[in-house]
N, C-alpha and C positions, 0 to 999 in steps of 0.2 A: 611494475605494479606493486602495492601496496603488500606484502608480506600474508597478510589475514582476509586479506580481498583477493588474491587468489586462489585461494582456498576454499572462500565461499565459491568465487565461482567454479571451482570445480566441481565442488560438493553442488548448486544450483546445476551443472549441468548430468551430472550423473542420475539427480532427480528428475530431470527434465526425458534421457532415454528413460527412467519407467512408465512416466504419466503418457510418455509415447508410443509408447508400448500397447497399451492398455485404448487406448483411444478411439479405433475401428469396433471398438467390443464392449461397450460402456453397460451397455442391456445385458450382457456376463458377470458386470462387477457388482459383489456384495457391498450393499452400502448401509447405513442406519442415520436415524434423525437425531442429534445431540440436543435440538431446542427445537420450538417452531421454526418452519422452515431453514433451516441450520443442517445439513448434510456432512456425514463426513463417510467414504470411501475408503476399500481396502487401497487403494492406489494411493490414500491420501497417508495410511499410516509406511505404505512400505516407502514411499517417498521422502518421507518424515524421517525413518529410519534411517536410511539411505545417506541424508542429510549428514547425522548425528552421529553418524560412523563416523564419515570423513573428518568432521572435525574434531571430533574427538582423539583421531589418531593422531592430529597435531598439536591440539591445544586441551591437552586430557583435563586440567583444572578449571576452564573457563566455565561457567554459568550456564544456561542455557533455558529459554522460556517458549518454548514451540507449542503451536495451537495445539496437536491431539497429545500429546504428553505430557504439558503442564511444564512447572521451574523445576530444575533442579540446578543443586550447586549455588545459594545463596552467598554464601560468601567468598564468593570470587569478584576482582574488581572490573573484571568481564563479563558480559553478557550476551549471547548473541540468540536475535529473537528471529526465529523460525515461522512461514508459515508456506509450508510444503506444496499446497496448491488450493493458491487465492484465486477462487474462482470455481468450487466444487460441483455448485448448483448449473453453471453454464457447460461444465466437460461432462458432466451424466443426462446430459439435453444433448451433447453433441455439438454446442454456441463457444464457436471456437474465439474464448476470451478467457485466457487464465493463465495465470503463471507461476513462480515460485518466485518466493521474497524471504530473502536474507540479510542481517544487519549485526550489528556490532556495537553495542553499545561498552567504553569505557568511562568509567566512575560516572555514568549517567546522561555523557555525551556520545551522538551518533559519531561512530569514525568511520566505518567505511558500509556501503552495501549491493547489491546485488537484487537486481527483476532480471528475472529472464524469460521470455516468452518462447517454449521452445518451439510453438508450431510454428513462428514467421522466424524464428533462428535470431530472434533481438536479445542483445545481453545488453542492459544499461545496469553501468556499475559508479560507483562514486568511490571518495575517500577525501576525509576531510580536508580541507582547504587544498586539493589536488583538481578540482573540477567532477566536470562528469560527464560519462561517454557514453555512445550507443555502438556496439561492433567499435570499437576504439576511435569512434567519430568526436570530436569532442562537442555535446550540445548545449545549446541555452536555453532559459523561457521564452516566452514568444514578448518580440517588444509593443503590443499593443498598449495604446495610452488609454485609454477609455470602456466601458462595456460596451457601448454602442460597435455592433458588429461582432461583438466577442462571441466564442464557444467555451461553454463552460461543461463542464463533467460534475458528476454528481452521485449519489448512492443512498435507494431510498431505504430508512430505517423500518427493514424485514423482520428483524431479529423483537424488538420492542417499542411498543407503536404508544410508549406515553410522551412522545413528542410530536407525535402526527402533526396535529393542527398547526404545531408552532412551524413542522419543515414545511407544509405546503404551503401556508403565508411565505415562507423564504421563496420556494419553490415560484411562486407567484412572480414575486416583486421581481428577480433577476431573470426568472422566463421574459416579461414586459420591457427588460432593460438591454436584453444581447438579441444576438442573432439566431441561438439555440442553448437547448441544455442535450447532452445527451446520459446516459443511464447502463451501460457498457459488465455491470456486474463486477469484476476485480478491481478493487481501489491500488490493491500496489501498480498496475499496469495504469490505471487514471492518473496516479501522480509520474508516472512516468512519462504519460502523454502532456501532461504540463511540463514537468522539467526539459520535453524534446521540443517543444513548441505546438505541439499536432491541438493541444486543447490552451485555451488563453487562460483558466483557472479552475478551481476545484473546491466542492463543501459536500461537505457530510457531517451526518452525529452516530453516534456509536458502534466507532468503530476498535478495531480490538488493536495492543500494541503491534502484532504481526503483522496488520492488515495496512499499516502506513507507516514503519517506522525505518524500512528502507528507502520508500517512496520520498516521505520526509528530507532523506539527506541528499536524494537525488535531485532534488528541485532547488533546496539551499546554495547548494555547490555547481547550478544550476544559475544562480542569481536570481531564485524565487526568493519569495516569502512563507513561511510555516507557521501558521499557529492555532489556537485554540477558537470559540468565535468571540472572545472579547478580547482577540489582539496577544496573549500571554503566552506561555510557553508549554503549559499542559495538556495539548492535546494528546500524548502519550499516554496520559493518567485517565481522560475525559473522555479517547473517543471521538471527542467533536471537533472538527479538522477546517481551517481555510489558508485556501493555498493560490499563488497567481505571482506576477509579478507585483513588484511595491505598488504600483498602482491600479491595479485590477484588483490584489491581494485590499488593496484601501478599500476602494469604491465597492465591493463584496462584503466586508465588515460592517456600511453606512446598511448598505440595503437588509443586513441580516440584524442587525441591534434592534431597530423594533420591536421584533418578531420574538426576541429571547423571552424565558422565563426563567424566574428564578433559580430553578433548576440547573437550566442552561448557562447561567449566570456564572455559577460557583465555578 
């Protein structure tokens, strides 16, 4: 294994016994709102902590951009982007979907990453041009050719709702074109479910670097497609993410270009 990949995952699974920890007793944990419906939990910061121990004890100079604690260490040509547990809102409900997502970025490209789902005990990790695995399975995307029949995964924009109308025209057109969408709350675990085959593709808008940038290399390395929704490479910067095999990934871009706005454009 990948030197710095297993390190995340160890650091992902040591977060993984707290968030399990805590789990039967969610109506005990202190939590607070960081935004409209935006939650973040003591479970989320000791997890985070937890995290950033581990790697710190290996990789003391590297970077570091994690959801409740922000960047630190800019000038490192290392990065590794944190988010302790994608999926806040479904584990203080008790909706057992959420995981932790770790990644790696060097001089701006993903190298290796880490979901882990600790309730079903799924560790999908990747590393660049090495593939990517589930429990050391090795997976692919799903080979479907067309949307007809497809499942697609999705995440609707909770956080800031000045693109409403433009996702539910998306939301519209690819509902009418597949077999289903589903709506599952953790986008790291969404794009994991494309990189294993279980979803045929994936869109959403504003999402945070944490929230898909392991997911991202998991689907690459995977023999998906990643990108922005006009096709480029900034969905890191933007947020706004589509994802499937080359030809899902295609026919997902014809049916969202309509729809975009300006905004959405940049």
């Amino acid at each position: 294994m990948h030197p710095s990949l297993n390190i995340a995952v160890r650091a992902a699974r040591q977060a993984g016994k707290i968030i399990l920890r805590f789990a039967d007793r969610v109506d005990c944990l202190r939590y607070e709102d960081k935004s409209r419906n935006d939650f973040v939990s003591e479970v989320d910061h000791a997890a985070e902590t937890a995290i950033i121990q581990e790697l710190r004890s290996r990789f003391p100079h590297h970077a570091i951009l994690a959801e409740e604690s922000g960047a630190d260490g800019d000038n490192s040509e290392f990065q590794w982007i944190i988010d302790p547990l994608d999926g806040t809102t479904n584990y203080l409900h008790g909706f057992p979907q959420y995981a932790v997502s770790i990644a790696l970025l060097y001089r701006g490209q993903l190298e290796c990453a880490v979901v882990y789902d600790p309730l079903r005990e799924e560790l999908f990790t990747a590393a660049r041009g090495e593939g990517a695995l589930l429990n050391d399975r090795r997976i692919r995307v799903a080979n479907r050719q067309s949307l007809d029949g497809a499942l697609i995964g999705t995440g609707f924009p909770f956080r800031d709702h000045r693109h409403i109308d433009a996702y539910l025209a998306m939301f519209k057109e690819i509902t009418l074109a597949t077999a289903g969408i589903r709506r599952a709350g953790s986008a790291s675990l969404d794009l994991a479910y494309v990189a294993c085959g279980r979803t045929d593709g994936f869109w959403e808008l504003g999402l945070s670097p944490w929230d898909c940038a392991a997911g991202a290399l998991l689907i690459r390395e995977a023999g998906g497609i990643v990108t922005d929704l006009v096709g480029g490479s900034g969905f890191l910067d933007t947020g706004n993410i589509v994802a499937g095999n080359p030809r899902i990934h295609r026919d997902m871009l014809n049916l969202i270009a309509p729809h975009l706005t300006p905004a959405l454009k940049a």
